[in-house]
C-alpha positions in Angstrom: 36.0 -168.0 -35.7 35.9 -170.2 -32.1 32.6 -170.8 -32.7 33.3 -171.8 -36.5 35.5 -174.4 -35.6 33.7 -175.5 -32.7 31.1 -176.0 -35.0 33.0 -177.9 -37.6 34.3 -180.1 -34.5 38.0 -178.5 -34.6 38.5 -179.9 -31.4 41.2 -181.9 -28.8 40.9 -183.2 -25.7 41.6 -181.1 -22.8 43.8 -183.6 -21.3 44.3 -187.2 -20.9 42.1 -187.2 -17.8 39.0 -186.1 -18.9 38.2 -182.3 -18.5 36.2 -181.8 -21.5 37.5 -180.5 -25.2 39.1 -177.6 -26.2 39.6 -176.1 -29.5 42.5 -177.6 -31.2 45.0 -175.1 -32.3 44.7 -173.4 -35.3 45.7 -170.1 -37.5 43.1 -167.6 -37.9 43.2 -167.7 -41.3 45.4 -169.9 -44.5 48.6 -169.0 -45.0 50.0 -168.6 -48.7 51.9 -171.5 -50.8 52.9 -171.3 -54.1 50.9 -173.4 -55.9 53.7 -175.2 -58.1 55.1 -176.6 -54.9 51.8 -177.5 -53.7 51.0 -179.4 -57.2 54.4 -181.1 -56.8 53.9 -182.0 -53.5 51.1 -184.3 -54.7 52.6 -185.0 -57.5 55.4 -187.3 -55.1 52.7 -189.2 -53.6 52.5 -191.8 -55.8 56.6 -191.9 -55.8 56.9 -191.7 -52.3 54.5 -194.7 -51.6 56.3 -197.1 -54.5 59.1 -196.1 -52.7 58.0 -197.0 -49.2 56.8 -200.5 -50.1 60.0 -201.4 -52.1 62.3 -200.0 -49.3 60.4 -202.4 -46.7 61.2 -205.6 -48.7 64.7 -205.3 -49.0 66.1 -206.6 -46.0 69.3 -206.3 -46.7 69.3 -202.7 -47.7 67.3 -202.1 -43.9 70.0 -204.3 -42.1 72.3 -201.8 -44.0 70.8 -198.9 -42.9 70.0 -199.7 -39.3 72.9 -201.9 -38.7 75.0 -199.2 -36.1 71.4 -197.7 -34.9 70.6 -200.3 -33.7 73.4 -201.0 -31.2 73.0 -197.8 -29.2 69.2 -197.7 -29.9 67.4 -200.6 -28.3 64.1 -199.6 -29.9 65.2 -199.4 -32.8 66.7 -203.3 -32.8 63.6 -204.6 -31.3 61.8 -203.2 -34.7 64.7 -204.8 -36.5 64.9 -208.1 -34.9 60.8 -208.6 -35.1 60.9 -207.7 -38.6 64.2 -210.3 -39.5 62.7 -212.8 -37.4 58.9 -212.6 -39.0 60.0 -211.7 -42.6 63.7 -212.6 -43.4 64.7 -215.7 -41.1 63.9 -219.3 -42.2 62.8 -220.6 -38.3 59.7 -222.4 -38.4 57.2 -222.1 -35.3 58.9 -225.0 -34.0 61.7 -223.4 -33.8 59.9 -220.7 -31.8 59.0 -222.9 -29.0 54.9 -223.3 -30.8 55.4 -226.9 -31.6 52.9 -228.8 -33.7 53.7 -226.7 -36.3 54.8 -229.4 -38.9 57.4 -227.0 -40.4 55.2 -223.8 -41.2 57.4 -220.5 -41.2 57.3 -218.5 -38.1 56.2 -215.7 -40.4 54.3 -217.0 -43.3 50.7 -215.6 -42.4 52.3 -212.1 -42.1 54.4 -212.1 -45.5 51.9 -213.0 -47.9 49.3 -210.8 -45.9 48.5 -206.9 -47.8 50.3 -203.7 -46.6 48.3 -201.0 -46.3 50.4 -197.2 -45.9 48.8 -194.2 -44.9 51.5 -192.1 -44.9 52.8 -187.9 -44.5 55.1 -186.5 -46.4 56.5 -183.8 -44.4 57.5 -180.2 -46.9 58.9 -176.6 -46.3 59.9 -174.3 -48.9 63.3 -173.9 -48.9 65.2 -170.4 -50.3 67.5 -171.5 -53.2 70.3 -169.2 -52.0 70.5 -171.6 -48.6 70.6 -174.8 -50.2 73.6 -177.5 -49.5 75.7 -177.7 -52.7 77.5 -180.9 -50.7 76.2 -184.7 -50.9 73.5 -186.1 -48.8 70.9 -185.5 -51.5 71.2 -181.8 -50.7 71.7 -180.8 -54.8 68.3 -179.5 -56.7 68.1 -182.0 -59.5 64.2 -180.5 -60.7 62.8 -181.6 -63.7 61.5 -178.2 -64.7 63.5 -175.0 -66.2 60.7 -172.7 -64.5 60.9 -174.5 -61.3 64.7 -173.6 -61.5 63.8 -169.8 -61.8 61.8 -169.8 -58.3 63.0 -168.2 -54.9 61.7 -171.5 -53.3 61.8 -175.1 -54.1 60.2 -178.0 -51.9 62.4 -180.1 -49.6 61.4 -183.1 -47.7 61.6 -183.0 -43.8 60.7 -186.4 -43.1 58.4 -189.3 -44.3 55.8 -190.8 -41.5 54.7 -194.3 -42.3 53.2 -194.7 -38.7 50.4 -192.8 -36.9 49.9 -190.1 -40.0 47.7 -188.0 -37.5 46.0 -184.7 -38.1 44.2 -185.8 -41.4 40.4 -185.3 -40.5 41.1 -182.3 -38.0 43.1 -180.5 -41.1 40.2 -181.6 -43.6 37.7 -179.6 -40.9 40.3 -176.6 -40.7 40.6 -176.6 -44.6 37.1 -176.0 -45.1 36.8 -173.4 -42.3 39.5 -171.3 -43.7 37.7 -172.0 -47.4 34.9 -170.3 -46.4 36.0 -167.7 -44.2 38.1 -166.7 -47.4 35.3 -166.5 -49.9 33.1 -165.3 -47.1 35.0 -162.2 -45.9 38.0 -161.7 -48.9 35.8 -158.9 -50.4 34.2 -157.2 -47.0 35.7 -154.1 -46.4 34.9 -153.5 -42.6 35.8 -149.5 -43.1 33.1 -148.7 -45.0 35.3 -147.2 -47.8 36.2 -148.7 -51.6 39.0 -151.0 -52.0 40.2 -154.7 -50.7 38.7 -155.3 -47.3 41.3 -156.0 -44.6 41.5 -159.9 -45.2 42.0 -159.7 -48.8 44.8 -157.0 -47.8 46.1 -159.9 -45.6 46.3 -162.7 -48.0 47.8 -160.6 -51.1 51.0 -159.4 -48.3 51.5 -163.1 -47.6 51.3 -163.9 -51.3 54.2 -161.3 -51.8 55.7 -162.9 -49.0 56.3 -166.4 -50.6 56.4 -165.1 -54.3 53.1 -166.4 -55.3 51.3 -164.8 -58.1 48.5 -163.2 -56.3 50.0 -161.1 -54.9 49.3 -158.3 -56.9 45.2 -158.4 -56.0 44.6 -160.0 -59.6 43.7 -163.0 -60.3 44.9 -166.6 -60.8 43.5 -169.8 -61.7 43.3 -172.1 -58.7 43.8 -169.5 -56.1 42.6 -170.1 -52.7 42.0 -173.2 -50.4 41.7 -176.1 -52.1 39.9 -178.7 -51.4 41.3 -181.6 -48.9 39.9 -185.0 -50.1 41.7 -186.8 -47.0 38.3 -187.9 -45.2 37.7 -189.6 -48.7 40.7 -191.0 -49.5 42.1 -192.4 -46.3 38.9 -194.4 -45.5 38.8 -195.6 -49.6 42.1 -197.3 -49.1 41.3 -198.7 -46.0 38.3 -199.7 -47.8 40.2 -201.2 -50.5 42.4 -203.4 -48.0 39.2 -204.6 -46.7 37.7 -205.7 -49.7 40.6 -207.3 -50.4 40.6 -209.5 -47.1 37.3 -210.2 -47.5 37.4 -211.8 -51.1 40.6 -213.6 -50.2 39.7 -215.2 -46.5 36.0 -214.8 -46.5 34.6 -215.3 -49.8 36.8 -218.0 -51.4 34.3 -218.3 -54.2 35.0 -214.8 -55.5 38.2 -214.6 -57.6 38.4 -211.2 -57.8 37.1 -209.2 -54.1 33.9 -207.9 -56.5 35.8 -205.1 -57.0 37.0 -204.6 -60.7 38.5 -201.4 -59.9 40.4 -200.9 -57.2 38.1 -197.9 -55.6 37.4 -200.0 -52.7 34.0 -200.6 -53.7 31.8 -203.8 -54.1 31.6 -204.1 -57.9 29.2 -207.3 -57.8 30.6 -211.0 -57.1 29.5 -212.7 -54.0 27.0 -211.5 -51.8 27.6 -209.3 -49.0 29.2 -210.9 -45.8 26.4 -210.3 -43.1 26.8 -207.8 -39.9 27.4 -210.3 -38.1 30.2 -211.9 -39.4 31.3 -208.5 -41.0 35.4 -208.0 -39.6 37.1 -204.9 -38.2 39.3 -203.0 -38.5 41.4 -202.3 -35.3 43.0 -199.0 -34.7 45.7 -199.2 -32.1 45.5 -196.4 -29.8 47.7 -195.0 -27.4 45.8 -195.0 -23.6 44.4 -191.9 -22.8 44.8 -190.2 -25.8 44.1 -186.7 -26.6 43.8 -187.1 -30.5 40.6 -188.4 -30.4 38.4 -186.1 -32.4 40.7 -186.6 -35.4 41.1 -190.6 -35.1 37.1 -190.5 -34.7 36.4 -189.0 -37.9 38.4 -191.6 -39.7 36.3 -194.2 -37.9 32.6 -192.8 -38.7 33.6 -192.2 -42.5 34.5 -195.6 -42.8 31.3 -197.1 -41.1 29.0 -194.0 -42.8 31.0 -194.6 -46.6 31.5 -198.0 -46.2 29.7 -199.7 -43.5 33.0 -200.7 -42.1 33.4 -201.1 -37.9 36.3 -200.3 -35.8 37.3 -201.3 -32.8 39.7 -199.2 -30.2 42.1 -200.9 -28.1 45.7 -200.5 -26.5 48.8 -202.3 -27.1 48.4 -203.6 -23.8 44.7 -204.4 -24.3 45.4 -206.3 -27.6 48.3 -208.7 -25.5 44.5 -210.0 -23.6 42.3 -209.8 -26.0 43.9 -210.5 -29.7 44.0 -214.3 -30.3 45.5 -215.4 -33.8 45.4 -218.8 -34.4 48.8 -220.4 -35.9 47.2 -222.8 -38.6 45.6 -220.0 -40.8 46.5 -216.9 -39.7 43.5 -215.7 -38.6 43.8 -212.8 -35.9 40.3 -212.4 -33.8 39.3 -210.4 -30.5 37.5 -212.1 -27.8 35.2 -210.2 -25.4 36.7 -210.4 -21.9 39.0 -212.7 -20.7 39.0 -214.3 -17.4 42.4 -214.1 -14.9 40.9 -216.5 -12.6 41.3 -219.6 -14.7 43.7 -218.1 -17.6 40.9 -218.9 -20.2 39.7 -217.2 -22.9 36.4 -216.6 -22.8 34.1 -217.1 -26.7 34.2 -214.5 -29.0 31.2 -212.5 -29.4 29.8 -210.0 -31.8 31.9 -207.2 -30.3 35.2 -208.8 -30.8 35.2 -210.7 -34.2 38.0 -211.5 -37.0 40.0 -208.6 -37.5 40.9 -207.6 -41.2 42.7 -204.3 -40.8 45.4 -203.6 -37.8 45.7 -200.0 -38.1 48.2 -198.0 -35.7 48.0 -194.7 -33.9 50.6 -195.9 -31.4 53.5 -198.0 -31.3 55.6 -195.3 -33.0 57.7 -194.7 -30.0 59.4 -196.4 -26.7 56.8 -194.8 -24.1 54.2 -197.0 -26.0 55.9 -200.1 -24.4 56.2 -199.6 -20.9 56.5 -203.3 -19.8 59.8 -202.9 -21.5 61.2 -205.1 -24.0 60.4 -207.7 -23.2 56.6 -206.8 -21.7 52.8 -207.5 -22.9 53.3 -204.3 -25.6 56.0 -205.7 -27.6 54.5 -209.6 -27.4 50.9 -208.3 -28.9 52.5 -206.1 -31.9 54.4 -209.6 -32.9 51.1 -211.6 -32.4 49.4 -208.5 -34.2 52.2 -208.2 -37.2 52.2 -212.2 -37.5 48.6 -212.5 -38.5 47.1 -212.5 -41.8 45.6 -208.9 -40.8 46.7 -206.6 -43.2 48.9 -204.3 -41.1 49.0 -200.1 -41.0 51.7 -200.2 -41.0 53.8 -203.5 -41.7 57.0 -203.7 -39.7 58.6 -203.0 -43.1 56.9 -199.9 -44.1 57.5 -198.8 -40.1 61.1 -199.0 -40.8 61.6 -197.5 -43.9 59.8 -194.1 -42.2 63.1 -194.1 -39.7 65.3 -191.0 -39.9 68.2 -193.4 -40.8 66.9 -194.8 -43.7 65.8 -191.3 -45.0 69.4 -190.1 -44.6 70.5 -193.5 -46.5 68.3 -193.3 -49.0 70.0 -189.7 -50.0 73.5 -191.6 -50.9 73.9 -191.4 -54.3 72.6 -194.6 -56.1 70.2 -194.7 -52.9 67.0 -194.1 -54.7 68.5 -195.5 -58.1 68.4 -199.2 -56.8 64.7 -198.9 -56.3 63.8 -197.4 -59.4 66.6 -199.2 -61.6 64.7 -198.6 -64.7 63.0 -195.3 -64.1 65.2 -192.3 -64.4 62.8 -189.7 -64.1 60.9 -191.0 -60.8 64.5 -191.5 -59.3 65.1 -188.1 -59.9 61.7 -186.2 -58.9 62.4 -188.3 -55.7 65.8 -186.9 -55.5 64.9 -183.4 -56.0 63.1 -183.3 -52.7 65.8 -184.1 -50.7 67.3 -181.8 -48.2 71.3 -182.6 -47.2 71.6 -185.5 -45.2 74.4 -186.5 -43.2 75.0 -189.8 -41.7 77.5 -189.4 -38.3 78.3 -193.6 -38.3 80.6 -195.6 -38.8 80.6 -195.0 -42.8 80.2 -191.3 -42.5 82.1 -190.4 -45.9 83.9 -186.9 -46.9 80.4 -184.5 -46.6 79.1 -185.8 -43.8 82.5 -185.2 -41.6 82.7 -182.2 -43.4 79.3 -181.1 -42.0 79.9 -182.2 -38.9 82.9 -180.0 -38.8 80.8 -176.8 -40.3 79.0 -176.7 -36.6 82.3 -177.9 -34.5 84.9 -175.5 -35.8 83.2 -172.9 -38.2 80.2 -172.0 -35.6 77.2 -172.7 -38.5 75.5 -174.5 -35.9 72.5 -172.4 -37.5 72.7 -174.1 -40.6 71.7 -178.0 -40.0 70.0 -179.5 -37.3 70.6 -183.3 -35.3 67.6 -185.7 -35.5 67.6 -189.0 -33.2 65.3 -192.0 -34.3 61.9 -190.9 -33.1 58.5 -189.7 -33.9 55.7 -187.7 -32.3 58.4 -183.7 -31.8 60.5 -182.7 -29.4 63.4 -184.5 -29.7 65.7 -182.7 -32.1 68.8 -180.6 -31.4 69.1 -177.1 -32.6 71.9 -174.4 -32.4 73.8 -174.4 -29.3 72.2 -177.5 -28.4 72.8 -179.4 -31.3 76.8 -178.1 -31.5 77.1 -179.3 -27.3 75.4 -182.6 -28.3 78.1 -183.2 -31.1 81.2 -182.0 -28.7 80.1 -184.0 -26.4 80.4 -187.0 -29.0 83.5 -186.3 -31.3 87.1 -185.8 -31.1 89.1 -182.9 -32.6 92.6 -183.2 -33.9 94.9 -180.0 -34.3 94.4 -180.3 -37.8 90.9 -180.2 -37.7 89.9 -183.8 -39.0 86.8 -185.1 -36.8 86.5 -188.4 -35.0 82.8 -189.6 -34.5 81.7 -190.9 -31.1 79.5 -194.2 -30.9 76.7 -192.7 -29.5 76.0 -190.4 -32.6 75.2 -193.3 -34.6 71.3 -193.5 -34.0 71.3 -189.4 -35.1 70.9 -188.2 -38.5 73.1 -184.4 -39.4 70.3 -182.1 -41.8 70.6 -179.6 -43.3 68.2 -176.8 -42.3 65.7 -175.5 -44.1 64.3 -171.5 -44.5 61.1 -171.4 -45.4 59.6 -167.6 -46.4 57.9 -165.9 -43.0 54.5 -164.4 -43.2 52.0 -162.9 -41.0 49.4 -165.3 -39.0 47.0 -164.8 -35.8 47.7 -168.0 -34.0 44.5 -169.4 -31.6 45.4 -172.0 -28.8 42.5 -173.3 -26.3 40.1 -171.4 -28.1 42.2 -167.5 -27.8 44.8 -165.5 -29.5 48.2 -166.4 -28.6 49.6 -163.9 -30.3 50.0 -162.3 -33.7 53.3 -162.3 -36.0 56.0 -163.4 -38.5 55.6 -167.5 -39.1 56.9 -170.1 -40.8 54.8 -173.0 -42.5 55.1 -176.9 -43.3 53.2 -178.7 -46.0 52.2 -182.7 -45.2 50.8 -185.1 -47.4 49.2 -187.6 -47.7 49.2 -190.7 -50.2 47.9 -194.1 -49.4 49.2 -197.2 -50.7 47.6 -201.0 -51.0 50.3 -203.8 -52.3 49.8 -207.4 -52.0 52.4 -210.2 -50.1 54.2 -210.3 -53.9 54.3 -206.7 -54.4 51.8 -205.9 -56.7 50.6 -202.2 -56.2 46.7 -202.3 -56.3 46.1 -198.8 -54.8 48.1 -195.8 -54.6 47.7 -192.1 -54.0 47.6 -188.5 -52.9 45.1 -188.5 -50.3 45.1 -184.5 -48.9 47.0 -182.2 -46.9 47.8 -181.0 -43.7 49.8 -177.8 -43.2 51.3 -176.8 -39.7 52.0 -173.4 -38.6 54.4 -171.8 -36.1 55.7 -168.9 -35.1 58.8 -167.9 -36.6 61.1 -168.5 -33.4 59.9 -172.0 -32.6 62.5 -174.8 -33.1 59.6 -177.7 -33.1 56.8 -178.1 -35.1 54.6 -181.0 -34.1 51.0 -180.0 -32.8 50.2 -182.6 -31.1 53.2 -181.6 -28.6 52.3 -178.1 -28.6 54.7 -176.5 -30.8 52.5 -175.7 -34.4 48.9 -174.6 -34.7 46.3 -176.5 -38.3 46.0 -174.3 -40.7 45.9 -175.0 -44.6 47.7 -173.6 -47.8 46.0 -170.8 -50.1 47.3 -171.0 -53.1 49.1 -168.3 -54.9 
């Protein structure tokens, strides 16, 4: 198995130092999902994204949502302000201090500029018998009778619209576990008749989540299915390159050469030449640990599309990215020189930069000059380009934990889709309860609140601050000391919310089946037993400065595995192992 995924380069850095790889963790083998919530998983991708790029132009429905996060949560506001002062506000770069600027908008490069997504929805099944029957989005509202009749239905944990990691590692692990299935399902190790021990093994996890192979037959569909995401991540970035090539590069062409979307070159003008070819920049965090997966993103798009990257930091992009105020035009130089503050010419390594694509800036320690410092001044040159950005400010924002809680009111979802009942509701049905503790916390969010404070259900919901990347949500006794700490109860039991709550999120927690799993970290065993499961995926989604959707859909999977007593789940910070779904 170690040397399978070694092999199949299933691998993480050791640490941020150096010291070689490791094998990334992983289950020993897939662990069993229904396949109706798999197939409605994907099914929401194409929701999900429309619902992404129309939540990040409505500025005042963000203001809304953000507007008491962001006076406790610095962070948070410096999003804000950057994307009201780029997209929303009427100064002109004069105003800014550029001068010369003859009127322009501080912002107009960026908001007629693309949007690429490349986003994660986050799933676990849920037991029907647990769920909220309060507000918050926590009612089932499924379109199908059947679905109805399941012991499980899919909730949403959370939406990532920045740094959606994990996809080419997961597409690795996928195919590993695909073949180790169909390799070893029928060996029977004991010499006897019957299932051999790993067919024994799948069909008890089967029973385990009420799939229907659990009974050894057979079922159309069943097994690991296959995980495009190394295909469809790199196609959309493909078609947002296309896309700023026809528009800035080939002003002749009226249509990119591409009559149909897939991101390739359909005919038109003649290919740009290498050495004017742009980039696409992925944003990475310094000394990261991820690299293995980020890399295979970057060689399918040069191998499938003859499309270069370029790696740099926040802090690298603040010396090297230079856009120029008249068109928009965002280029890296080679090296710059402190000695006499000039920038020195841009050569073939640097070049015009089509694609700004983020695995970083997702999270305060990605600034550490503060707010104010080199980190935060480079993502405001970066986002006021005419780069299409991965993501925008907008679509960064409408990932927050806030705006998922928000977009749970009832009517939420509704003024997004005003003339499409039945994507408003599939939407809806994936919601878990969601409780806002601000200033406009109504009746079911106080009434939550109070579950935990004075009916010890602590156990039931769990507190989620704005962040990203694991290991920063309260649970249990932690969760129910964090709200004390923060709220004031009267003798009759009516709670007062503190201030500080107002950048947290109240959900409701979910219970997804347990099954059996062999977990593997640094390449051995950590230990065998009862686990629980999370589904991500992955749509993609290309819109132009107006709106109009060019591109957009389900791009693969990733599915995280833990063991049944771990709070977290992020594998990057150590808390879930890669695995992958075999349907039942």
């Amino acid at each position: 198995m170690i040397n399978n995924a070694r092999s199949a380069n299933v691998e993480i850095k050791g640490n941020a130092n150096g010291g070689g790889y490791i094998c990334a963790p992983i289950s020993l083998l897939p662990q069993s999902y229904p396949k109706y919530a798999f197939d409605g998983a994907v099914m929401l991708s194409g929701p999900f994204g429309l619902l992404v790029d129309r939540v990040s132009r409505d500025g005042d429905f963000l203001r809304g949502a953000l507007c008491e996060a962001r006076g406790v949560d610095e962070y948070t506001n410096k999003l804000l302000l950057l994307y009201e002062g780029i997209y929303l506000d009427e100064r002109t770069y004069d105003d800014a201090g550029g001068g010369g600027g003859v009127g322009r908008a501080w912002g107009e490069h960026a908001r007629s500029a693309d949007r690429l997504g490349i986003l994660r929805s986050d799933y676990m099944l849920h037991e029907r018998s647990m769920e909220s029957g309060g507000g918050g989005g926590g009612v089932t509202v499924d379109l199908d009778d059947e679905l109805r009749r399941r012991r499980y239905s899919l909730k949403q944990v959370e939406l990532n619209t920045i740094a959606s990691s994990f996809a080419g590692l997961a597409s690795k692990v996928a195919n590993m576990h695909s073949f180790l299935t169909r390799r070893m399902e029928g060996n029977n190790e004991g010499g006897g008749g019957g299932m051999g021990e790993v067919a024994n093994f799948l069909n008890e996890n089967d029973r385990a989540v009420g799939g229907k192979g659990g009974d050894g037959g057979t079922m159309d569909g069943r097994g690991v299915p296959a995980n495009p995401a190394m295909t469809r991540l790199p196609m959309a970035m493909a078609v947002a390159y296309n896309r700023y090539v026809a528009r800035y590069l080939r002003p002749s062409s009226d249509d990119g050469g591409d009559d149909d979307g897939d991101g390739g070159d359909d005919g038109g003008d003649a290919p740009i030449s290498s050495t004017s070819r742009p980039i696409v920049l992925f944003v990475v965090q310094p000394g990261e640990t991820n690299t293995v997966d980020q890399r295979m993103l970057e060689f399918a798009l040069w191998e499938n599309h003859g499309i270069p990257v370029v790696r740099i930091s926040l802090a690298e992009a603040y010396d090297r990215a230079v856009l120029d105020e008249s068109t928009g035009r965002l280029a890296l130089i080679e090296s710059y020189d402190n000695d006499d503050d000039d920038f020195i010419s841009t050569t073939a390594s640097g070049g015009e930069v089509a694609i700004v694509y983020y695995r970083a800036g997702y999270a305060p320690t990605d600034y550490p000059s503060g707010m104010h410092g080199i980190e935060w001044l480079a993502r405001e040159r970066l986002e006021r380009s005419r780069a299409t950005k991965c993501p925008n400010l907008g679509y960064h924002l409408a990932g927050t934990k806030k705006v998922q809680q928000e977009l749970a009111r009832p009517g939420a979802v509704e003024r997004f889709f005003p003339d499409d009942a039945t994507t408003a509701r599939l939407l809806r049905s994936a919601f878990a309860g969601l409780y806002g503790l601000g200033a406009d916390a109504d009746v079911d969010d106080l009434r939550a609140v109070g579950e935990v404070l004075l009916r010890g259900m602590e156990g039931r919901y769990v507190l989620k601050p704005q962040r990203e990347g694991g290991g920063y949500n309260f649970y249990g006794a932690d969760m129910a000391r964090k709200l004390g700490e923060n709220c004031d109860v009267s003798s009759d039991g009516s709670v007062a919310l503190g201030p500080a709550l107002s950048e947290f999120i109240l959900m409701e927690r979910l219970f997804p089946p347990q099954q059996r799993a062999i977990l593997l970290r640094n390449g051995r065993v950590e230990g065998t037993g009862m686990t629980i499961s999370e589904l991500g995926c992955f749509g993609t989604i290309v819109a132009s400065g107006d709106g109009d959707v060019v591109h957009n859909e389900y791009a693969g999977f990733l599915l995280r595995t833990k063991f049944s007593g771990v709070d977290e789940g992020g594998v990057a910070s150590g808390f879930a192992t890669l695995s992958s779904p075999y349907l039942c």
